[in-house]
LOKEFI-962833 format. One record per atom (N, C-alpha, C): residue in one letter; x negated, z, y negated. Coordinates in steps of 0.2 Angstrom, whole numbers, plus 5000, padded with zeros to 4 digits. Last residue first. Layout:
<sites>
AXZY/...
</sites>
This chain:
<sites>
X506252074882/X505652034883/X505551954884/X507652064885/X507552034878/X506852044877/X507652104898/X507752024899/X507652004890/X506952224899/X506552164903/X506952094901/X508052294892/X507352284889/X506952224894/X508852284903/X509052254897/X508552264892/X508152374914/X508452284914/X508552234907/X508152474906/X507652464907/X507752354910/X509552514906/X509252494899/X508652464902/X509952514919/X510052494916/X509852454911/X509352624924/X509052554927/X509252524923/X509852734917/X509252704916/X508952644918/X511152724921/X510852714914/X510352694915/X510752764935/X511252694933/X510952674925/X510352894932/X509552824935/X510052774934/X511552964928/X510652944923/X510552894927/X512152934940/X512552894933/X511852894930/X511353034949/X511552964949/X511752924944/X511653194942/X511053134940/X511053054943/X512753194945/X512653174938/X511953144937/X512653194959/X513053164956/X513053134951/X511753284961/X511453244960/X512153174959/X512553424954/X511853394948/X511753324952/X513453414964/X513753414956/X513053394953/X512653474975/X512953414974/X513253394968/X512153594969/X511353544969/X511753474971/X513353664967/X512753654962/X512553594962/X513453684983/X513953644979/X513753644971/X512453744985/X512553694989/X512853664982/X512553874977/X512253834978/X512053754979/X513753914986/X513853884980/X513153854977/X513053935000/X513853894998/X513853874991/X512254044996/X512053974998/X512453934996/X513154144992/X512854124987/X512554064988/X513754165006/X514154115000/X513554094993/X512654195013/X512954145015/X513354105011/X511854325007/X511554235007/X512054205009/X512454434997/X513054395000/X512554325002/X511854534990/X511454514996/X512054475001/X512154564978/X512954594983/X512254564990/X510954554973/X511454584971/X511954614975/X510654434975/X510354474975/X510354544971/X511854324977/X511354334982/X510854404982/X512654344967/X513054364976/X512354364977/X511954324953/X512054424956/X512454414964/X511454214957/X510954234957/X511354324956/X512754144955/X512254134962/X511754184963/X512954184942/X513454204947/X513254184956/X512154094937/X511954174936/X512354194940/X512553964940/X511853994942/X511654064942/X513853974934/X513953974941/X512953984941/X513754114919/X514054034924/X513854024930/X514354214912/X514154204916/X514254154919/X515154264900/X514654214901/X514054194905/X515954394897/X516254334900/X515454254899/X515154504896/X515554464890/X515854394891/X513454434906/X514054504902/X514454464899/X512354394908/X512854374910/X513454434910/X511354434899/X511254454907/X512154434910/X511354374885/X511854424889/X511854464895/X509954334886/X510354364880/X510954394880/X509354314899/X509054344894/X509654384889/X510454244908/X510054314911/X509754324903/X510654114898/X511254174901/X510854224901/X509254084899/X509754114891/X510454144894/X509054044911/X508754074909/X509054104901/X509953954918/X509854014920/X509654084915/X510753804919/X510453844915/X510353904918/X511253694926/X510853704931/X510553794928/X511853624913/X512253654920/X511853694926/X510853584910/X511253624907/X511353654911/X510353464918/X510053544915/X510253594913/X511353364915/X510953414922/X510653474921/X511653364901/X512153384908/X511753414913/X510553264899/X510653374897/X511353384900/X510853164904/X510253214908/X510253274903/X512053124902/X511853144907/X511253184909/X511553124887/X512253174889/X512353154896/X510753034888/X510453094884/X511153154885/X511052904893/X510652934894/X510652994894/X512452884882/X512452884888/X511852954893/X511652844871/X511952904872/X512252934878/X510752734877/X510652774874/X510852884873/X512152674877/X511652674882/X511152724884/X512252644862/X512852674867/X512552704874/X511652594853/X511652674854/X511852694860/X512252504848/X511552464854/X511452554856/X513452514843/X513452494851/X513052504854/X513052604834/X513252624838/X513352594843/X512252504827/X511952534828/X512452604832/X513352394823/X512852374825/X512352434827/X514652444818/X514552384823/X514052384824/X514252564812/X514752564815/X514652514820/X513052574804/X513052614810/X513652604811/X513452454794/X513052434801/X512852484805/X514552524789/X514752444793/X514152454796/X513852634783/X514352654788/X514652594792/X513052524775/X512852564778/X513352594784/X514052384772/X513652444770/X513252474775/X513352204770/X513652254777/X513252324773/X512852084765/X513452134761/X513752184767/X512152004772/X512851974773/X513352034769/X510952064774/X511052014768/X511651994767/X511252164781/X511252184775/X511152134771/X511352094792/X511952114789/X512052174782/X509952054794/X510452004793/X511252044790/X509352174796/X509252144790/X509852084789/X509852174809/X509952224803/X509952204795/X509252074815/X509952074815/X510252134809/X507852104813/X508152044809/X509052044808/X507552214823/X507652214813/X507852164813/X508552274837/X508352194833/X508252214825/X507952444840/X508552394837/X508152324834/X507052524845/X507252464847/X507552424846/X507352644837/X506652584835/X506652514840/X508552694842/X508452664835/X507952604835/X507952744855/X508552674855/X508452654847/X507252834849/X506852774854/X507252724855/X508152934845/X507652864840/X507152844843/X508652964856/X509052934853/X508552894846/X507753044860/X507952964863/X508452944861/X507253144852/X506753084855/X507153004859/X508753194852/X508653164847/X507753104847/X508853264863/X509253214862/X508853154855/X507753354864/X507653314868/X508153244867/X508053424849/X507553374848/X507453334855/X509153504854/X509453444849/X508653394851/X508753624863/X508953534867/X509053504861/X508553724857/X508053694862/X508053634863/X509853734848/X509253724847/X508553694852/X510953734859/X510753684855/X510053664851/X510453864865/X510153814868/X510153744866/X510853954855/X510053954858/X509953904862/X512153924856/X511753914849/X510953884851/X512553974866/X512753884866/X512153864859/X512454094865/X512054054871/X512153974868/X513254114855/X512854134855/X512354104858/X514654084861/X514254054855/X513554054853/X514554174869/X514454124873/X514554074868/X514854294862/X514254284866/X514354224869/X515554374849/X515354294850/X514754264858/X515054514848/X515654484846/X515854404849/X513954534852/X514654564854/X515254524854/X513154434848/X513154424854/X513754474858/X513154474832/X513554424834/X513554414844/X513854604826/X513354604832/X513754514835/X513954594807/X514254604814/X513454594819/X513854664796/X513354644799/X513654654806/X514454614776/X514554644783/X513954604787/X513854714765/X513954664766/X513854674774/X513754814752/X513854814758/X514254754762/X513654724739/X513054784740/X513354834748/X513954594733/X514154634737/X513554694740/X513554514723/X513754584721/X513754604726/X513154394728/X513754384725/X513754464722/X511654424731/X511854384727/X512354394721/X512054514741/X511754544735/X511754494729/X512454414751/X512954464748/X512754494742/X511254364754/X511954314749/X512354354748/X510754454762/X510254424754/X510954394751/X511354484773/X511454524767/X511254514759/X511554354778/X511954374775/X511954434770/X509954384782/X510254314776/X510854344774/X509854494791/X509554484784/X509754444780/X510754414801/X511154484797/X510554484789/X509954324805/X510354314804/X510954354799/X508554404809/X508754374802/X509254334800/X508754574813/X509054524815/X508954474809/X508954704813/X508154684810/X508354614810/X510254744820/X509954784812/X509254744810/X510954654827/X511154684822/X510854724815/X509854514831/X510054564834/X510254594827/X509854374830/X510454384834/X510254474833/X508554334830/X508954314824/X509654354827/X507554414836/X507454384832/X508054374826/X508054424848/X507954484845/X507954464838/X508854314853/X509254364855/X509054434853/X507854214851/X508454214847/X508954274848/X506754234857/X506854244851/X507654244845/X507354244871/X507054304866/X506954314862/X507454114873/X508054164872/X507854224870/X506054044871/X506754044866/X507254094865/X505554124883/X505154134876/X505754144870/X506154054892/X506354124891/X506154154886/X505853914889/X506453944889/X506754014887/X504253874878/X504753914884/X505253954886/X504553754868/X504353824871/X504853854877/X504653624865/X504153634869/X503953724870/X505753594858/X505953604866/X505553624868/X505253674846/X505953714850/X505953664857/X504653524841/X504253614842/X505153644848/X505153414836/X505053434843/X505053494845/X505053464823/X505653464823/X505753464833/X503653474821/X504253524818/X504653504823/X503553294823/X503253364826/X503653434824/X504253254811/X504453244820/X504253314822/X503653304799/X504353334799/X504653304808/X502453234802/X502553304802/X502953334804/X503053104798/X502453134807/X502553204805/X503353104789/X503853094791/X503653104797/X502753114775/X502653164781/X502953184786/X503753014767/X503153044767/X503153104769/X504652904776/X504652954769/X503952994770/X505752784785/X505152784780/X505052844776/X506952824797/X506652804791/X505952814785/X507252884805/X506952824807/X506952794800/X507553024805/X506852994807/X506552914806/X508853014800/X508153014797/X507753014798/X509152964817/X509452934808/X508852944802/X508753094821/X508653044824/X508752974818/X509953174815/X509253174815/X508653134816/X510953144821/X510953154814/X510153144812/X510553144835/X510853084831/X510853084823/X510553304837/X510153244836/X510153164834/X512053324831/X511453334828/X510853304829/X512553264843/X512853244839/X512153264832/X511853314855/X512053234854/X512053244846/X512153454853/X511453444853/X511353354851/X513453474854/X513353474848/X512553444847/X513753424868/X514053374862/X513753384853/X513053514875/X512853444875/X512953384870/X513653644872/X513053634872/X512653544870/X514853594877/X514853644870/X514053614868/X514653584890/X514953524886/X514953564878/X514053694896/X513653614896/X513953564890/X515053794892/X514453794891/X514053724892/X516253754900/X516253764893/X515553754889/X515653734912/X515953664909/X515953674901/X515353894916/X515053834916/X515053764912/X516553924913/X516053944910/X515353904908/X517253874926/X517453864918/X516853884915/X516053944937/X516453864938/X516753844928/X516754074935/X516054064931/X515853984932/X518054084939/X517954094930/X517054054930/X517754024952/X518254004947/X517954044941/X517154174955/X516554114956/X517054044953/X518154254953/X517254274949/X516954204949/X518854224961/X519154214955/X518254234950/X518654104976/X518654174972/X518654174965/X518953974979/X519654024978/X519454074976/X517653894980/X518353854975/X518953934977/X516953984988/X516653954982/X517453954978/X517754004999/X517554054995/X517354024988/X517853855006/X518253895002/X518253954997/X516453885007/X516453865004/X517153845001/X516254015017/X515854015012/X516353975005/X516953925027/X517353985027/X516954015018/X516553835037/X516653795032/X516853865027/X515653925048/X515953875047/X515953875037/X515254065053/X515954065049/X516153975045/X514154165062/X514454085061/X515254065059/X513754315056/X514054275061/X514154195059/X512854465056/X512854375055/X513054355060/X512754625058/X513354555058/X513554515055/X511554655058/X511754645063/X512354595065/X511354665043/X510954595046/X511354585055/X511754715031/X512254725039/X512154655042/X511354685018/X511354755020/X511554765027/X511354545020/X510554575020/X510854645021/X512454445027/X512554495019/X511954525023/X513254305030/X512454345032/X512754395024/X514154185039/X514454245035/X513854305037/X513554025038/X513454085041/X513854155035/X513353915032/X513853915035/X514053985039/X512153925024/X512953935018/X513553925027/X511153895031/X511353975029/X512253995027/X511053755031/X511153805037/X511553885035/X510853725016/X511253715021/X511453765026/X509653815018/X510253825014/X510653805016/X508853745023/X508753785028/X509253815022/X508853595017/X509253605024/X509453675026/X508153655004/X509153625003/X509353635014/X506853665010/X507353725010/X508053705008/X506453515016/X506853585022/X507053645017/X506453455003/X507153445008/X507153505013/X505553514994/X506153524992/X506853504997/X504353545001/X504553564995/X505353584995/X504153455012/X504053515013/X504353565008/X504453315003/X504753345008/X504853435012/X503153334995/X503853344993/X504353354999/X502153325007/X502253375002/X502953394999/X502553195011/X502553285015/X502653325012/X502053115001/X502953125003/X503053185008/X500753154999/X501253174991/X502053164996/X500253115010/X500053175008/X500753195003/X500652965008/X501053005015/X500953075012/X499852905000/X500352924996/X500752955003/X499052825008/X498752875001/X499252924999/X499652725016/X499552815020/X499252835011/X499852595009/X500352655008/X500152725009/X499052525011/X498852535006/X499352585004/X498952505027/X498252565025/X498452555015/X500252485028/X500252555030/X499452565028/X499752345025/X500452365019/X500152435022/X499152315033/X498652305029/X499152355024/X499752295047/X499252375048/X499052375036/X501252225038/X500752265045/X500252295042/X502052195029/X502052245034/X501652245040/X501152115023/X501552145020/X501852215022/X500852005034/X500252065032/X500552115027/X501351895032/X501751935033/X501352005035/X502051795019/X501351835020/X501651915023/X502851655026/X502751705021/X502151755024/X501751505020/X502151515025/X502251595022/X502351375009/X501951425011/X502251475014/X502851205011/X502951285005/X502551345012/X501651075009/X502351125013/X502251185010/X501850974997/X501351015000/X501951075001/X501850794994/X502150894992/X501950924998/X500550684994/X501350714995/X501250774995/X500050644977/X499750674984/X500450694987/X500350464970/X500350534971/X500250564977/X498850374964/X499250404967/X499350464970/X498650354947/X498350394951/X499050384957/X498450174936/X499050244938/X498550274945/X497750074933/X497950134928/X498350214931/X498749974942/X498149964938/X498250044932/X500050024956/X499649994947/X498950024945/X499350024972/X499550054965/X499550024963/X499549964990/X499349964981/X499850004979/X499650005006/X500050005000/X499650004994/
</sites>
């Protein structure tokens, strides 16, 4: 067969390649075994004790009367859902996460807003304002429960008195607000801890916003509440999603500002502090496990919907790369 004068002939197409199936043999398992140490490990960590809980929560075991452990089935976790201590602290619960989560949303957003704007010492005023998540839980309830909350040295009662000397009042009231208000109180000290985690991802979704489209609806006469309405609460939404699932988990999970600032008194005791006096306290391991149980499946519930969000966003950053 001839060519034309000037032209190359073409080489035929070349069989598609066969798959590489060294992927799974010995070569995939020598680049995997590094990582066996690290899934032992975790495994050892965190699945056999959920299992050896499991196990427990079926058993009717009280630690003072080890003689009469007995196997009582499903009987715990009835307990959970019809005792009326483990029911109030179930509410307690819900109030405190959703209290908690909506004001910390909502202030970090506010926050989150100014952040993303241009001012002079605006890396400062971050820093600050991170500071309360990076101290230690039990450190926070401490300070807020001697520091600001307590009746006579308390900075809270110190301001009211300073504005009452303002207006004249020369006995100015000093309530006890953890008496009076205790599960205000908690929801307070853990707003603060939590606004700055809501608010790092809520101005990671800000800085991702398309500037041009921004700028574009500001050349097009869009005020300010038009472009946080249509344009930066949609791209938010995802966003806010994220950050009211994963302080859900935590919340919910909370231990350590209940037990510090009320030791769970005064109706605020939630279901982690209500695990923590059936187990060591009434030495009830079989229901305390039971509820437990039912805990660590409500947290991975909610943590599901997070990794949803998150695959999500992270999708939708790969395709507007």
């Amino acid at each position: 067969m001839t060519t034309a004068v000037g032209t190359t002939p073409q080489s035929p197409p070349r069989p598609a390649a066969a798959p590489d199936r060294r992927r799974t043999g010995p070569r995939a398992w020598a680049t995997r075994a590094p990582l066996l140490p690290a899934l032992v490990f975790l495994i050892v960590v965190t699945q056999l004790p959920f299992v050896a809980t499991l196990v427990i929560s079926l058993f009717d075991w009280n630690s003072l009367n080890p003689d009469k452990r007995a196997f009582n089935g499903l009987d715990n976790y009835a307990s959970v859902f019809t005792d009326a201590a483990l029911r109030d602290s179930v509410l307690t619960t819900i109030l405190l996460t959703a209290g908690v989560v909506i004001a910390a949303v909502v202030l970090g957003l506010a926050l989150a807003l100014l952040l993303d704007r241009a001012f002079f010492g605006r890396g400062l005023v971050r820093t600050l304002l991170i500071t309360p998540f990076l101290i230690v839980p039990v450190s926070a309830a401490l300070l807020w429960k001697h520091a600001l909350y307590n009746p006579e040295y308390g900075l809270l009662n110190g301001a009211l008195s300073w504005v009452g000397e303002l207006f004249g009042d020369t006995t100015p009231s000093q309530p006890d607000w953890i008496a009076e208000m205790p599960l205000l109180a908690v929801i307070a000290a853990l707003v603060w801890q939590w606004t700055p985690f809501m608010m790092l991802i809520l101005l990671a979704g800000l800085q991702s916003r398309p500037a041009e489209v921004v700028e574009a609806a500001r050349l097009d006469g869009a005020s300010a509440w038009q472009t946080f309405r249509y344009l930066t609460l949609p791209h938010l939404r995802r966003y806010l999603e994220l950050g009211v699932l994963l302080g859900a988990v935590y919340i919910v999970q909370n231990f350590d500002a209940v037990f510090t600032i009320t030791a769970g008194g005064l109706g605020t005791a939630n279901l982690p502090y209500t695990i923590y006096q059936t187990f060591y306290q009434a030495h009830e391991y079989g229901l305390a496990s039971a509820a437990g149980v039912v805990v660590v499946i409500g947290t991975i519930i909610i943590a599901t919907f997070a990794l949803r969000t998150v695959s999500s966003l992270f999708s939708e950053e790969a395709n507007r790369a």
